[in-house]
Backbone of each chain as ProteinMPNN parsed JSONL, in Angstrom:
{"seq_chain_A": "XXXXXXXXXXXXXXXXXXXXXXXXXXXXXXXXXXXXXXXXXXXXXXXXXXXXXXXXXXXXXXXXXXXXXXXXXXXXXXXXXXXXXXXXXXXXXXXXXXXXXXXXXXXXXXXXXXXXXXXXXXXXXXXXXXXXXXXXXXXXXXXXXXXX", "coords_chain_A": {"N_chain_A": [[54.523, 5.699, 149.546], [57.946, 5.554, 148.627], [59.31, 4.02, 146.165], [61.926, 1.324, 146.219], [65.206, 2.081, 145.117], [67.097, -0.547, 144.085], [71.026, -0.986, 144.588], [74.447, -1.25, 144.596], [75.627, -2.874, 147.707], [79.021, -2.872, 149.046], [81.674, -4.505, 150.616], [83.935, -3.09, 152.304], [86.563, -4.389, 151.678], [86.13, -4.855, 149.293], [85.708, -2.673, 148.533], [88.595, -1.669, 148.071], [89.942, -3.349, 146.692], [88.804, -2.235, 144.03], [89.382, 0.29, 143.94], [92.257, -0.11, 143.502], [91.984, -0.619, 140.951], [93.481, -0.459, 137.076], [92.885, 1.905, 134.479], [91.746, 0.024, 132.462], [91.326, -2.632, 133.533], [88.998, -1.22, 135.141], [87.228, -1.076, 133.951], [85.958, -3.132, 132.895], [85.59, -4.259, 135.238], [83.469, -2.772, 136.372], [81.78, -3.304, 134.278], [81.206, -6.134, 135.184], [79.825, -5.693, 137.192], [78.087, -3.696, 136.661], [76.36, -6.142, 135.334], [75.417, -7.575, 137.065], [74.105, -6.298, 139.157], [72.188, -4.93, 137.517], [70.886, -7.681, 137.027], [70.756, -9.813, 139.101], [69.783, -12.038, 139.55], [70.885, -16.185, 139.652], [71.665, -17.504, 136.565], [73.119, -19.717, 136.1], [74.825, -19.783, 134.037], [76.858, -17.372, 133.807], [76.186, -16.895, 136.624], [76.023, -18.573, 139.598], [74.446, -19.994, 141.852], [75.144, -20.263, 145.057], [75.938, -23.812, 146.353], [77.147, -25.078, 148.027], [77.885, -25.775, 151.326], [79.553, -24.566, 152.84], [79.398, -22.096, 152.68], [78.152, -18.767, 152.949], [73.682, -18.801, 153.3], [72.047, -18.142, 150.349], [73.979, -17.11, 148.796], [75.272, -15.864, 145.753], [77.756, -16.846, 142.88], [79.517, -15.179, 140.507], [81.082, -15.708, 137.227], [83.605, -14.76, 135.002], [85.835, -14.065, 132.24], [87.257, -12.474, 133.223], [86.827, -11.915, 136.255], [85.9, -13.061, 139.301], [83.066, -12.63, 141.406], [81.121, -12.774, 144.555], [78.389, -12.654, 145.302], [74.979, -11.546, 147.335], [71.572, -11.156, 147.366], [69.57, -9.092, 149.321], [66.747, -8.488, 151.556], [65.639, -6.243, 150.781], [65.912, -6.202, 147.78], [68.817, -4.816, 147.02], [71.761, -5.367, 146.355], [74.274, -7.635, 147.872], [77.989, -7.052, 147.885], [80.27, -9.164, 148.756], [83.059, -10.626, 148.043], [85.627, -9.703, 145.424], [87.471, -10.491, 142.573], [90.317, -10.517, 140.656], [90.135, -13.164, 138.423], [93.008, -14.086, 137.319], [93.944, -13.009, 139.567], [93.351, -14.936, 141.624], [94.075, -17.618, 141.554], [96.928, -19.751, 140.904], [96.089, -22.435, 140.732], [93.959, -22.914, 138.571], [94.521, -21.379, 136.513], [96.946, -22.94, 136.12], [95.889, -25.353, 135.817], [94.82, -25.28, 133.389], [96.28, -25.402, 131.981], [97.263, -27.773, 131.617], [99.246, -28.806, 132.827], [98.924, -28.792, 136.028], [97.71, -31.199, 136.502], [98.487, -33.131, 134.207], [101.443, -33.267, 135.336], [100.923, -34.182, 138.732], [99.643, -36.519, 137.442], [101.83, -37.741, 136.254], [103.658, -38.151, 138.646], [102.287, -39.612, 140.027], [102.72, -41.752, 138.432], [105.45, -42.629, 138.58], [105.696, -42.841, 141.389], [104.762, -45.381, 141.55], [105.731, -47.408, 139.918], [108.112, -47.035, 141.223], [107.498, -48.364, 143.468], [107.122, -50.829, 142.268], [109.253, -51.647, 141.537], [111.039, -52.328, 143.4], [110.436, -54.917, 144.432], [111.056, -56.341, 142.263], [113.633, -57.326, 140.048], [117.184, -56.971, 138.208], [116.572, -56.95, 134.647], [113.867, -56.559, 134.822], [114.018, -54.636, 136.284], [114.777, -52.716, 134.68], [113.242, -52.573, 132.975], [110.746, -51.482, 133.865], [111.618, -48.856, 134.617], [112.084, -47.57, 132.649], [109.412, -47.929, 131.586], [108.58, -45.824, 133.183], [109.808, -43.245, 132.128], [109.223, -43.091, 129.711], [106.745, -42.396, 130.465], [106.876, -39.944, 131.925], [107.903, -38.84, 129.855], [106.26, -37.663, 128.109], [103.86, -39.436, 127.94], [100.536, -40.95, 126.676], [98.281, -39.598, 128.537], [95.666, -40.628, 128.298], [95.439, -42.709, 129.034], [96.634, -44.013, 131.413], [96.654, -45.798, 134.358], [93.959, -45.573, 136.231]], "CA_chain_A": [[55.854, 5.24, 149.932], [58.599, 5.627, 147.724], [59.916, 2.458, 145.953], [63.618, 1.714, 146.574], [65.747, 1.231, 143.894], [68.183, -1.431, 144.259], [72.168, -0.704, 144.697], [75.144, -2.241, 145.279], [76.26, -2.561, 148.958], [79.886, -3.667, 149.142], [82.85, -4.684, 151.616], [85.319, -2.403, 152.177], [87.99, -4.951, 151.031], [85.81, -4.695, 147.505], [86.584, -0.889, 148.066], [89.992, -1.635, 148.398], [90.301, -3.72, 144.997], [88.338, -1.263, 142.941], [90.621, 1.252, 143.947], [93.696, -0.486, 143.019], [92.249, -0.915, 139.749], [94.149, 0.492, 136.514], [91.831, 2.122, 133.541], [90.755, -1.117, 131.568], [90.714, -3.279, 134.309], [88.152, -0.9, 135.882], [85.986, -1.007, 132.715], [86.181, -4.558, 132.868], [84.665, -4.605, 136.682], [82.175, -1.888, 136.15], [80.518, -3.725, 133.539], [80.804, -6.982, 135.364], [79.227, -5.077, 138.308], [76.359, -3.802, 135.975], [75.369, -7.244, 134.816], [74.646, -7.982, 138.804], [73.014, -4.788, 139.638], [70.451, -4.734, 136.627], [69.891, -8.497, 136.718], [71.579, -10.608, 139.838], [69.602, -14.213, 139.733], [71.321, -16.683, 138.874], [71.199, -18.143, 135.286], [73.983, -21.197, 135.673], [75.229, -19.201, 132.727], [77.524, -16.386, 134.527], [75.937, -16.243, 137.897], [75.503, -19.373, 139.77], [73.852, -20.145, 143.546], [76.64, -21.274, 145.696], [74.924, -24.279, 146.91], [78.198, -25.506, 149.022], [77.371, -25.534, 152.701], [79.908, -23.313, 153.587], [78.942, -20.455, 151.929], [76.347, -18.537, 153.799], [72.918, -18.999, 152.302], [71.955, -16.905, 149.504], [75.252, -16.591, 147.965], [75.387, -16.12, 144.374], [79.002, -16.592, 142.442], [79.18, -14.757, 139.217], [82.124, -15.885, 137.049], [83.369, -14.274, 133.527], [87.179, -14.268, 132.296], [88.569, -11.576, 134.372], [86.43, -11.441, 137.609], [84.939, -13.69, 140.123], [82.4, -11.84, 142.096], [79.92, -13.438, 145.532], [76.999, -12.0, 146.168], [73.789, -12.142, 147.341], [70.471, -10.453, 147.431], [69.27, -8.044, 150.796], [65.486, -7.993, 151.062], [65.277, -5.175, 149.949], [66.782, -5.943, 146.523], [70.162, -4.085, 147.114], [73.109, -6.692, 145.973], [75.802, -7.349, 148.442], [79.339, -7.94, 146.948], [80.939, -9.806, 149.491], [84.546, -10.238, 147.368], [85.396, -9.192, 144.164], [88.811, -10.639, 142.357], [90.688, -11.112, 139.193], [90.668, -14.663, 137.977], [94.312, -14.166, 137.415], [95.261, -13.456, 140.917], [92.763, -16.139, 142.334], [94.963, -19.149, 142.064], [98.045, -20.399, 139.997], [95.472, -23.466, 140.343], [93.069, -22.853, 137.751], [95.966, -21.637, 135.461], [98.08, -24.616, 136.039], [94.924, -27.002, 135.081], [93.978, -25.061, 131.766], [98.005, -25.222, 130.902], [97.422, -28.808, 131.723], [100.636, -29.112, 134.47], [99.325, -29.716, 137.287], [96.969, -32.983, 136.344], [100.378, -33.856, 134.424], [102.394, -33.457, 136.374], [100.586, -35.369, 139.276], [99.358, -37.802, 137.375], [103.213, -38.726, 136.131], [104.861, -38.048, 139.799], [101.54, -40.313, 141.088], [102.947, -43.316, 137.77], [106.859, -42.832, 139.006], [105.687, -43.748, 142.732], [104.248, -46.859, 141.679], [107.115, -48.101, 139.623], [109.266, -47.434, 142.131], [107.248, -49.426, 144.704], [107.072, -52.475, 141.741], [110.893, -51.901, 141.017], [111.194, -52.822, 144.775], [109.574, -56.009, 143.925], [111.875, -56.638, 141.265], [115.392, -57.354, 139.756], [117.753, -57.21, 137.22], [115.519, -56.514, 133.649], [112.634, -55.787, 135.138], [113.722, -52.939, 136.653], [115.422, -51.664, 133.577], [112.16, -52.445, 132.174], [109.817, -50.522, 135.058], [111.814, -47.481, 134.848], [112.235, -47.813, 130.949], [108.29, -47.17, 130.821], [108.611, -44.882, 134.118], [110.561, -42.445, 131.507], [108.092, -43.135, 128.265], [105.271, -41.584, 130.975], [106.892, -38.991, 132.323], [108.256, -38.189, 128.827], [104.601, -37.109, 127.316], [103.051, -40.519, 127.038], [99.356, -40.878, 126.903], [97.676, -39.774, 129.736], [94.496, -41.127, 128.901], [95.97, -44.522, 128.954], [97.261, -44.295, 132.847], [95.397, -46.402, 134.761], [93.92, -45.315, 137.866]], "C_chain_A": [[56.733, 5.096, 148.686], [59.644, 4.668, 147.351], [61.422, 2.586, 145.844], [64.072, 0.717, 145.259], [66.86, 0.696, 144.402], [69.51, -1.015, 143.745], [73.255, -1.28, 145.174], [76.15, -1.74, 146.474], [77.207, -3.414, 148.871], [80.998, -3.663, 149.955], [83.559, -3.581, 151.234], [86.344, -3.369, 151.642], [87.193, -4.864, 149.418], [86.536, -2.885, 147.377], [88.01, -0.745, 147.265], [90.246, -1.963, 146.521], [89.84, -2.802, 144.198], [89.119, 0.301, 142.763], [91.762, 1.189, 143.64], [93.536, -0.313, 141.612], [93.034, 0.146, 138.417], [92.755, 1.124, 135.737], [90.86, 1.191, 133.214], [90.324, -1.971, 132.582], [89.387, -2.84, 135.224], [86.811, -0.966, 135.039], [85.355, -2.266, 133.06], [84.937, -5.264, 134.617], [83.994, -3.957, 136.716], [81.459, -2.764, 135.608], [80.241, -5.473, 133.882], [79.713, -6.571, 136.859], [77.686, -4.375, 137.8], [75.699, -4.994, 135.741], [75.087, -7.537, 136.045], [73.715, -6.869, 139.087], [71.704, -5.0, 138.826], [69.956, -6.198, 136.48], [70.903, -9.754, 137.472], [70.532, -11.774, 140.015], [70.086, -14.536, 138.907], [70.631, -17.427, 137.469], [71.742, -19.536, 134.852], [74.535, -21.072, 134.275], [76.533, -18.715, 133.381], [77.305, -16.465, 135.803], [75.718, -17.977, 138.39], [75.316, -19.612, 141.553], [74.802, -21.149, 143.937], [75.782, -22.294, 146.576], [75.783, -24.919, 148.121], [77.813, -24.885, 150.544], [78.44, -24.683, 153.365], [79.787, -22.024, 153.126], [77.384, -20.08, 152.471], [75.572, -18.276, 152.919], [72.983, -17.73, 151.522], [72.733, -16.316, 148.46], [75.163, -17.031, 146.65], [77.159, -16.173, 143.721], [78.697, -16.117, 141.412], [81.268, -15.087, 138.817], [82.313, -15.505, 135.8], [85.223, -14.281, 133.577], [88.053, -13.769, 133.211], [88.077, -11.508, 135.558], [85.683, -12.895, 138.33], [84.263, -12.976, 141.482], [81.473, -13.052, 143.148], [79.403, -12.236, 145.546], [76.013, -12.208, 146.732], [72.829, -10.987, 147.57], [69.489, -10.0, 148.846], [67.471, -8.353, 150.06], [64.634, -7.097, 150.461], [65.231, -4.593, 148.594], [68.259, -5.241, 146.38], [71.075, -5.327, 147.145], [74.333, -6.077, 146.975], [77.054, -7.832, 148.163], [80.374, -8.28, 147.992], [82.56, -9.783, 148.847], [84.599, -9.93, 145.864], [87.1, -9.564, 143.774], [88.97, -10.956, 141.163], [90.872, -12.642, 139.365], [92.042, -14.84, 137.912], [95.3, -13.931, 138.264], [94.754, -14.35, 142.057], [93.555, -17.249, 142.928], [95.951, -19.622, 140.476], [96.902, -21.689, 140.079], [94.628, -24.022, 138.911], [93.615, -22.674, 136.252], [96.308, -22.88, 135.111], [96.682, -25.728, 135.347], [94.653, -26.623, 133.663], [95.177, -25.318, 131.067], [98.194, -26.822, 130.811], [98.595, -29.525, 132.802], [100.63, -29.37, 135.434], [98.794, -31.005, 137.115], [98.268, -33.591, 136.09], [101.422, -34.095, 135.143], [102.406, -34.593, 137.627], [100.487, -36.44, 138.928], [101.137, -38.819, 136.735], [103.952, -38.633, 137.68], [103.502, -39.644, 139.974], [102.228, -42.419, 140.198], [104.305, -43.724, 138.423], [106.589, -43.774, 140.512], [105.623, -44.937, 142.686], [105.293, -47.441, 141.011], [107.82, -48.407, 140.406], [109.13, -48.325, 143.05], [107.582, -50.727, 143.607], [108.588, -52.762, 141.772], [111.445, -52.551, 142.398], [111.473, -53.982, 145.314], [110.449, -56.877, 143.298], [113.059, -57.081, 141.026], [115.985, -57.359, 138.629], [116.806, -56.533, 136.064], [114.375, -55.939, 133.706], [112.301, -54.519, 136.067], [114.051, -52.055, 135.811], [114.131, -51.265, 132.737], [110.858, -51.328, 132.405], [110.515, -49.621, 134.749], [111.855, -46.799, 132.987], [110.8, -46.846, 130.793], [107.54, -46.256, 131.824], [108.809, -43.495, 132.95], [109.346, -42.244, 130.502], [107.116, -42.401, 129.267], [105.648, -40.027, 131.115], [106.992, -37.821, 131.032], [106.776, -38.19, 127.956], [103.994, -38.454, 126.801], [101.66, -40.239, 127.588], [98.632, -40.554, 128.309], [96.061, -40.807, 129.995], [94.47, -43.025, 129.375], [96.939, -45.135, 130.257], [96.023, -44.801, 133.841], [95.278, -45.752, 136.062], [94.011, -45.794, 139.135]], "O_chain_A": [[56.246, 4.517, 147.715], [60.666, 4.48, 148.011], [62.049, 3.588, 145.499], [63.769, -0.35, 144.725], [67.603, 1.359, 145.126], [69.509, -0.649, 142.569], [73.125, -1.886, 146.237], [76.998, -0.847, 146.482], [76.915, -4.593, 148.67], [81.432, -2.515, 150.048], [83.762, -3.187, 150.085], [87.155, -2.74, 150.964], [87.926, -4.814, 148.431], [87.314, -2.258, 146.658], [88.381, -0.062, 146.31], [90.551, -1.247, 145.567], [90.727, -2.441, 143.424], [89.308, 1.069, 141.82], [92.437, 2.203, 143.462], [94.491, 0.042, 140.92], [93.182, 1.347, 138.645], [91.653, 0.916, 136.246], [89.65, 1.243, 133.439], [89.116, -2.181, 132.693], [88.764, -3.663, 135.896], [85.65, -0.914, 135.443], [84.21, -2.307, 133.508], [84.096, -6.129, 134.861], [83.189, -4.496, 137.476], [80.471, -3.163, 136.224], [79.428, -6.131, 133.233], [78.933, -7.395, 137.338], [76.578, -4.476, 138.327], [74.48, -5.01, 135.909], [73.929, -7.95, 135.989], [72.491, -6.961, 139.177], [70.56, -5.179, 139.245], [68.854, -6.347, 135.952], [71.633, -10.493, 136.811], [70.799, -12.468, 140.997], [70.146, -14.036, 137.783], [69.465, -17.798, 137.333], [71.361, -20.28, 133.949], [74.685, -22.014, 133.497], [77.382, -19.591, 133.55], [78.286, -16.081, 136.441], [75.232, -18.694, 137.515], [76.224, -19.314, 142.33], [75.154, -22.249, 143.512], [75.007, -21.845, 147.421], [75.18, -25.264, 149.138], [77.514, -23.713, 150.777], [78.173, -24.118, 154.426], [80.343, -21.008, 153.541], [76.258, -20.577, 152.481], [75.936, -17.73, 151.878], [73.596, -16.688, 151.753], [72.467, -15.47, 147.607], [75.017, -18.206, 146.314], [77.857, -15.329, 144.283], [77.568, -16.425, 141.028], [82.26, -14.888, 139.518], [81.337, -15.755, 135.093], [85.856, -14.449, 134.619], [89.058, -14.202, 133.777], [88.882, -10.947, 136.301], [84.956, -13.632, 137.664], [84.938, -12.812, 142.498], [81.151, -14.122, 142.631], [79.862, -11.112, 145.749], [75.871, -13.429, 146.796], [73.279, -9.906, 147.949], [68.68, -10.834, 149.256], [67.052, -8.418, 148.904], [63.53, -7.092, 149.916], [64.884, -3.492, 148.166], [68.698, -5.287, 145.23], [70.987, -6.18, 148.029], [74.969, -5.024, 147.042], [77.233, -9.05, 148.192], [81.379, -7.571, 148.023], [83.266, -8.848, 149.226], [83.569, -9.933, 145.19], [87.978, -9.068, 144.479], [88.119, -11.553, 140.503], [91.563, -13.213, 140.209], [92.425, -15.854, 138.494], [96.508, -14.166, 138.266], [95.351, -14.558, 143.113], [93.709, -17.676, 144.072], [95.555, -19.737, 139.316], [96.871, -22.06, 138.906], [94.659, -25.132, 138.38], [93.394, -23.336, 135.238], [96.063, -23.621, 134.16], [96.766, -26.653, 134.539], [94.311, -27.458, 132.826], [95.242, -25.447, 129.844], [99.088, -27.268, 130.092], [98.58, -30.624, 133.356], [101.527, -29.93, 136.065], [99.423, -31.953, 137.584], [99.0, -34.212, 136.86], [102.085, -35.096, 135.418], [103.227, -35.499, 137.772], [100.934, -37.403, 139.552], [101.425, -40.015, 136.793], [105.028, -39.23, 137.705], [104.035, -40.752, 140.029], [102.255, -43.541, 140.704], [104.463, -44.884, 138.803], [107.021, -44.898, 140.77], [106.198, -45.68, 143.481], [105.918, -48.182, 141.77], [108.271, -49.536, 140.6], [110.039, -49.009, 143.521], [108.284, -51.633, 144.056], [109.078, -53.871, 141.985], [112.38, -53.344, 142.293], [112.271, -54.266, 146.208], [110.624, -58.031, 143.689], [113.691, -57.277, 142.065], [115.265, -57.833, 137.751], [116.208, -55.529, 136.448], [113.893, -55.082, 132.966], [111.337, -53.841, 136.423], [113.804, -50.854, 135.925], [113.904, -50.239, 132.097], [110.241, -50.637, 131.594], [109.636, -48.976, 134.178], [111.633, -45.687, 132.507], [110.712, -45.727, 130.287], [106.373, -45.894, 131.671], [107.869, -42.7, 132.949], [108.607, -41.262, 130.574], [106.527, -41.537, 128.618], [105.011, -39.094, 130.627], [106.567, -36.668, 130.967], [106.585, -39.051, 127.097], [103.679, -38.66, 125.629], [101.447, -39.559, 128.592], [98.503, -41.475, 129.116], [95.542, -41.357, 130.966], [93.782, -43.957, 129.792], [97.652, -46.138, 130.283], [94.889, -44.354, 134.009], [96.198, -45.446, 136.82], [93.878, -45.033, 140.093]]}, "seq_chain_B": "XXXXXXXXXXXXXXXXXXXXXXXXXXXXXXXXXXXXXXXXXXXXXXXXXXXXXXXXXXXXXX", "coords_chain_B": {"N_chain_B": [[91.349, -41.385, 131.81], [90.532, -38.282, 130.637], [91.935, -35.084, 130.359], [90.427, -32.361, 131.09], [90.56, -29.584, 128.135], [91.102, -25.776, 128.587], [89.265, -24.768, 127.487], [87.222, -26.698, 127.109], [86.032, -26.847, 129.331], [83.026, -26.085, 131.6], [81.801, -22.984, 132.879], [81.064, -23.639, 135.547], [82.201, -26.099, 135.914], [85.331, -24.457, 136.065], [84.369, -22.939, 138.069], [84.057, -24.877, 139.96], [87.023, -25.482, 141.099], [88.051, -22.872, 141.456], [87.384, -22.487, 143.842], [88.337, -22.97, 147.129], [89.693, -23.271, 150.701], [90.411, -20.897, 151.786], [89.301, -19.016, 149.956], [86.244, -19.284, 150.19], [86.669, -18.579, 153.011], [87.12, -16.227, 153.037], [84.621, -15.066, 151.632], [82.882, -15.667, 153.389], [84.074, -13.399, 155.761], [83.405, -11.24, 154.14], [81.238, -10.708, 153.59], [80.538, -10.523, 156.156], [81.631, -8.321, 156.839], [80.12, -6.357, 155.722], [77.658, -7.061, 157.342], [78.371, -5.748, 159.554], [78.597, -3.338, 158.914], [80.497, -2.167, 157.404], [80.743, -1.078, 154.702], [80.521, 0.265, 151.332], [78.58, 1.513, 148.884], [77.437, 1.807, 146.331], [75.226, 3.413, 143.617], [72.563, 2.576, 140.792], [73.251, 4.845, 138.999], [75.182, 6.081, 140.073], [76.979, 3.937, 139.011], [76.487, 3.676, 135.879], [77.687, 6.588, 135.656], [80.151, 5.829, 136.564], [81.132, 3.986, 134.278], [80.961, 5.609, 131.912], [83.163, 7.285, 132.929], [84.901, 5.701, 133.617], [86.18, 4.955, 135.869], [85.983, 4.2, 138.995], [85.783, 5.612, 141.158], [84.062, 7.485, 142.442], [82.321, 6.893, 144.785], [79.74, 6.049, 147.24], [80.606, 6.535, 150.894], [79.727, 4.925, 153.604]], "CA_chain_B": [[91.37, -40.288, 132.002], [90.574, -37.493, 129.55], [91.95, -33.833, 130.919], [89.88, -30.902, 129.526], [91.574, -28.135, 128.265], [90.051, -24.874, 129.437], [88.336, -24.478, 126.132], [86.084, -28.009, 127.032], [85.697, -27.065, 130.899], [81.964, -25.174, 131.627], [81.885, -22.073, 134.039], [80.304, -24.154, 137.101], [83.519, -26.955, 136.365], [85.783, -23.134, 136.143], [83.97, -22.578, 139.751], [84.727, -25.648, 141.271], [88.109, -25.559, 140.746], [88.497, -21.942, 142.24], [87.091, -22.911, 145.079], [89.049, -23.284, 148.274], [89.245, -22.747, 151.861], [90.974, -19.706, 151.989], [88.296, -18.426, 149.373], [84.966, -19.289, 151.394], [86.79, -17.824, 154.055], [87.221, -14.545, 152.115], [83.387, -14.495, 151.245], [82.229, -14.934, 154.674], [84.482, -12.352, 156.027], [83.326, -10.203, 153.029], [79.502, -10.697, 154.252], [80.504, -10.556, 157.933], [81.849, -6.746, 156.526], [78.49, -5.87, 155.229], [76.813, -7.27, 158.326], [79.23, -4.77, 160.687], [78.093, -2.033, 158.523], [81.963, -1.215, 156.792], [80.261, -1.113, 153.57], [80.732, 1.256, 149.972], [77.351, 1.794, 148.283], [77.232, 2.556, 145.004], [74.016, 3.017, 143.144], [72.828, 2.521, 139.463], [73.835, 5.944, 138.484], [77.106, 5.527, 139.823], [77.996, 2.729, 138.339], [76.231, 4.654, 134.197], [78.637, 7.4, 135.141], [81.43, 5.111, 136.412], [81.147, 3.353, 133.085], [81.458, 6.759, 131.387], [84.571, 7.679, 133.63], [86.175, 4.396, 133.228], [86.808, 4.699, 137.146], [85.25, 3.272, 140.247], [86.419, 6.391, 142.016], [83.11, 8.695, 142.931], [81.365, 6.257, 145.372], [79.834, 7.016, 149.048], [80.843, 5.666, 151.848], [78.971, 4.725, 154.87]], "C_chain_B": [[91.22, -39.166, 131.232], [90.832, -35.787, 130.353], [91.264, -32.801, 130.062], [90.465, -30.418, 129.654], [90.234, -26.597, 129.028], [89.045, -24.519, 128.601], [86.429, -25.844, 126.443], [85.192, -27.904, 129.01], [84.381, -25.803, 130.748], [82.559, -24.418, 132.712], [81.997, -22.496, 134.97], [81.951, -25.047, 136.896], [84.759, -25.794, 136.576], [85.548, -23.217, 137.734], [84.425, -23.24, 140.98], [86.224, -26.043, 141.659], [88.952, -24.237, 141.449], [88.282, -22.099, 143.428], [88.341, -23.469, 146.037], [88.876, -23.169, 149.985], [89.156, -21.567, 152.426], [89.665, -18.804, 151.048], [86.927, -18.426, 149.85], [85.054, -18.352, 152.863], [86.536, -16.426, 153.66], [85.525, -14.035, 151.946], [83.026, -14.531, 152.678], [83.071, -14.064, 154.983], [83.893, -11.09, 154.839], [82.07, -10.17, 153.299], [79.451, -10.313, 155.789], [80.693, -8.609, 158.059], [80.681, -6.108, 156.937], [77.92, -5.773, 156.678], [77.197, -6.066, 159.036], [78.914, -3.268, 160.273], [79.332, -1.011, 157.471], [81.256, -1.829, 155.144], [81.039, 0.174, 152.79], [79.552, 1.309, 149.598], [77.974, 2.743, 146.813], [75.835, 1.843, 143.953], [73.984, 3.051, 141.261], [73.1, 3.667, 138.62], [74.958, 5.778, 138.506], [77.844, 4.958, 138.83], [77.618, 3.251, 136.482], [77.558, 5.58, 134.605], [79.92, 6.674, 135.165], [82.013, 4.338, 134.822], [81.366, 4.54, 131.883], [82.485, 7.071, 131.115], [85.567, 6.608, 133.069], [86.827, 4.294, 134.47], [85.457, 3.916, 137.845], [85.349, 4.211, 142.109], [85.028, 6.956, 143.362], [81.872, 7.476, 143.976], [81.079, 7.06, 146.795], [80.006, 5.997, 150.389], [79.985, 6.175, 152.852], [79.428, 5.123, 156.33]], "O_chain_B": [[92.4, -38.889, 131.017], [89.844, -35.32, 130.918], [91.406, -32.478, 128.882], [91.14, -30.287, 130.675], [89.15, -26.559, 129.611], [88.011, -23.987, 129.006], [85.242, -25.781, 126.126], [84.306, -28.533, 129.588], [84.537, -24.809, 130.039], [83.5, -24.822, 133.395], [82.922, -22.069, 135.661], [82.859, -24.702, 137.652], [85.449, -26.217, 137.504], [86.445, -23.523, 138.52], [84.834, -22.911, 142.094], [86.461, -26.901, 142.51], [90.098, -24.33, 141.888], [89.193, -21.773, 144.189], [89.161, -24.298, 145.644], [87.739, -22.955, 150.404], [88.322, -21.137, 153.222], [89.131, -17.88, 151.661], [86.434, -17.299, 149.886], [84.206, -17.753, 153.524], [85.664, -15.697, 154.131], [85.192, -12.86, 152.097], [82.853, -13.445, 153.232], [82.928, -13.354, 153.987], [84.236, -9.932, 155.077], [81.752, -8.992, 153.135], [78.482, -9.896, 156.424], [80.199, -7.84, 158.884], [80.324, -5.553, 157.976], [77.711, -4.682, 157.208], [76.288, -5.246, 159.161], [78.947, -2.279, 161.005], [79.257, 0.129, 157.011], [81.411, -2.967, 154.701], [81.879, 0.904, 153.317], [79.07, 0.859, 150.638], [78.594, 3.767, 146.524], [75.507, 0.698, 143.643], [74.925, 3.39, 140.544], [73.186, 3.427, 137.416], [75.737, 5.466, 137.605], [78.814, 5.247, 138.129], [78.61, 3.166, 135.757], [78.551, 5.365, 133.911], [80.717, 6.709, 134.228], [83.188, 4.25, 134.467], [82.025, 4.19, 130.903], [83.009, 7.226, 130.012], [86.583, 6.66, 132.375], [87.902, 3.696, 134.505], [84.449, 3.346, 137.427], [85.181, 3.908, 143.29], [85.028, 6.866, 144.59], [80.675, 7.413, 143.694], [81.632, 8.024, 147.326], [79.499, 4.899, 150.618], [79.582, 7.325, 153.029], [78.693, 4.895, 157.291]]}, "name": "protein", "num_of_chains": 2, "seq": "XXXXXXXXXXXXXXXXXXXXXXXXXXXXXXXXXXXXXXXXXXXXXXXXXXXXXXXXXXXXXXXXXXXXXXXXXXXXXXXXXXXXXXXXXXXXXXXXXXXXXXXXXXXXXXXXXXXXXXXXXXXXXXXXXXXXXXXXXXXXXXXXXXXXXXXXXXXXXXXXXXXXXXXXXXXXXXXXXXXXXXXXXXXXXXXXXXXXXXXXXXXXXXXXXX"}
């Protein structure tokens, strides 16, 4: 019986992306598509077992600057690539947190709310005072020094 | 509170962060594919010459 070599079976919507791709970006997903093929368990390095209960079992994520790849492993050894996407059209989320803007951001809209509820509270000086160090937050003060 | 930059954040904290609903959704539908049989196949040759080519072009479909 003739031993089967393992290959990667993938969605048509992976079709789809790999076909859009330009030159480099295709280099770029080839050779993140070799490191699964010649050696898909995870390592919690690059590849890691999606252990989240909605992800049907088996699912591996593989993550590297430009790609986030799912997969998982057929009994047969043949890797299936469920999606395949640039990190950079994933999510303005992941962006926004490495640029630091959205934590900032929240965490000064989340200090303004509360002022405004104390200023509520308040009168005269001590609201000049509450919004005084409303301003000092929003205006780049310490974050690590906002209480939770 | 200490925010990491992206330089101090590991892969797996990277992971959980992409994570969403809309993205789980995407992988099961992207397994539910497979299951239905609308697959691409490409084997480890392919992918030596693709790496050659510098495309992703010469695959076979199912």
């Amino acid at each position: 019986m003739q031993e089967h070599t393992p290959q990667l079976i993938y969605a048509v919507s992976v079709r789809a992306t790999l076909d859009s791709l330009d030159f480099e970006e295709s280099l770029s997903a080839i050779n993140a598509l070799f490191s699964i093929l010649t050696d898909p368990s995870y390592d919690d390095v690059r590849k890691f077992r999606a252990d989240h209960s909605l992800y049907p079992s088996g699912t591996v994520e593989f993550l590297n600057e430009e790609w986030y790849i799912a997969y998982r492993v057929a009994d047969n050894g043949d890797v299936q690539i469920s999606i395949m996407r640039r990190v950079s059209d994933l999510l303005p989320r992941l962006l926004a947190y490495w640029n630091g803007i959205l934590s900032y951001a929240d965490r000064c809209q989340m200090i303004v709310q509360r002022l405004e509820r104390l200023a509520v509270l308040l009168d005269g000086e001590a609201v000049n005072l509450v919004f005084l160090l409303g301003a000092h937050a929003v205006n780049g003060a310490e974050v690590n020094s906002v209480p939770e | 509170m200490t925010i990491p930059s992206k330089d101090t954040l590991t892969t797996e904290q990277k992971l959980e962060l992409l994570r969403t609903d809309e993205l789980i959704a995407d992988v099961r539908e992207g397994f539910a594919e497979i299951e239905r049989g609308e697959v691409s196949i490409m084997t480890m040759d392919d992918l030596k010459r693709e790496m050659n080519q510098g495309r992703c072009k010469n695959t076979r479909h199912s």
